[in-house]
C-alpha positions as CSV (number, residue, x, y, z in Angstrom):
1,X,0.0,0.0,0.0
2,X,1.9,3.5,-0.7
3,X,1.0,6.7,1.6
4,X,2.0,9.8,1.3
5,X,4.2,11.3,4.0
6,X,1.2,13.0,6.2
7,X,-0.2,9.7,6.0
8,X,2.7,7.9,7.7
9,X,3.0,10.1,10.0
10,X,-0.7,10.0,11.1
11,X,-1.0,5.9,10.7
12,X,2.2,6.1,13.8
13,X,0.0,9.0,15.4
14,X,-3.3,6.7,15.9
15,X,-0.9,3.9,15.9
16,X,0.1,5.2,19.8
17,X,-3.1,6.9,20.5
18,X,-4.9,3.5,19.9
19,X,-2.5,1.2,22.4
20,X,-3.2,3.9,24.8
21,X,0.3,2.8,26.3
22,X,4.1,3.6,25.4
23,X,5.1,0.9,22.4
24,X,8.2,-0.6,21.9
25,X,9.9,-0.9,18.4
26,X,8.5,-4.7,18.8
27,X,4.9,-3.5,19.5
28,X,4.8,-0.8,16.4
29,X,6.3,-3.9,14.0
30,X,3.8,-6.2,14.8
31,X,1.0,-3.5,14.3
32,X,2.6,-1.4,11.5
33,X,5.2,-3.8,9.3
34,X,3.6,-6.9,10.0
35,X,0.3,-5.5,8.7
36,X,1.9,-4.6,5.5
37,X,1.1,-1.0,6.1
38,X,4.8,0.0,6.6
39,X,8.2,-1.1,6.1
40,X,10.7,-1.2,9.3
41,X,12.9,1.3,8.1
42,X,10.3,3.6,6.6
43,X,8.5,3.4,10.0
44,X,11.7,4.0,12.3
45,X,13.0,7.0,9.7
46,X,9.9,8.7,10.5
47,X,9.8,7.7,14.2
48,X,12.9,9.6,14.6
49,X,11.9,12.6,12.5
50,X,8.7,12.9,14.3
51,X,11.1,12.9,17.5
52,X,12.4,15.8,16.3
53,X,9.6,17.7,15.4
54,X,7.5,16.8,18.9
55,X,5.3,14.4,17.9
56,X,6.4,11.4,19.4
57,X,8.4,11.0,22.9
58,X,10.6,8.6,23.8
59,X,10.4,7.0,27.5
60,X,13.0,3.8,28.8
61,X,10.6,1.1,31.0
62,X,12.4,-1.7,32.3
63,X,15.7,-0.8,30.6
64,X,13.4,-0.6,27.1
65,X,12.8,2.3,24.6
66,X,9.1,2.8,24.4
67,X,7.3,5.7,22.0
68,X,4.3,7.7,22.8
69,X,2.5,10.3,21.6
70,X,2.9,14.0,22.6
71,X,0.0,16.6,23.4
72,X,1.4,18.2,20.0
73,X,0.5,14.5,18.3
74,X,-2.6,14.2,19.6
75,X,-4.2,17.7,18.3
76,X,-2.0,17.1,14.8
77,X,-3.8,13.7,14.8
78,X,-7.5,15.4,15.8
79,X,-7.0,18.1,13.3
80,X,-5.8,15.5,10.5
81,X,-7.5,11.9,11.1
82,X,-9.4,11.6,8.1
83,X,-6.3,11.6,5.5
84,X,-5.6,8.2,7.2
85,X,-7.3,5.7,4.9
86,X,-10.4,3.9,6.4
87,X,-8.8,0.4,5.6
88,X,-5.1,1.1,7.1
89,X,-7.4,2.7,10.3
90,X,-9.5,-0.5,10.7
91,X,-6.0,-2.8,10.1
92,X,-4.4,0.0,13.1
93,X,-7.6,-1.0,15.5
């Protein structure tokens, strides 16, 4: 399936707001790559660039890197949800 930029980035967006709990790389895989909705290296480049920008936070939990989503995330993600397609949002959920 091919997205456009904006659409990555919101797919990893509901991606954390759905597990309403900090993911590891392991729980993003199985829920992003393994769904064919990304490839691992396209979903960790834009992990780390959405680091940069705010979006995501990083948080260590038993000696483990876990992501979650910022305040600045969560109203991109409101303000933007519907340019996620319906069919990767119902794979996400």
């Amino acid at each position: 399936m091919y997205l456009d930029d904006v659409q990555i980035r919101l797919s990893i967006l509901y991606t954390l707001k759905c597990f309403k709990i900090s993911m590891t790389e392991r729980n993003l895989q199985e829920a992003l790559v393994w769904n064919d909705i990304l490839d691992y290296f396209t979903m960790m480049d834009y992990l780390l660039d959405m680091q940069k920008l705010g979006l995501v936070s990083t948080v260590t939990i038993e000696g483990r890197l876990r992501y979650d989503i910022t305040k600045k995330g969560h109203e991109t993600l409101q303000m933007f949800r519907d340019k996620i397609p319906g069919s990767v949002r119902d794979k996400i959920y």
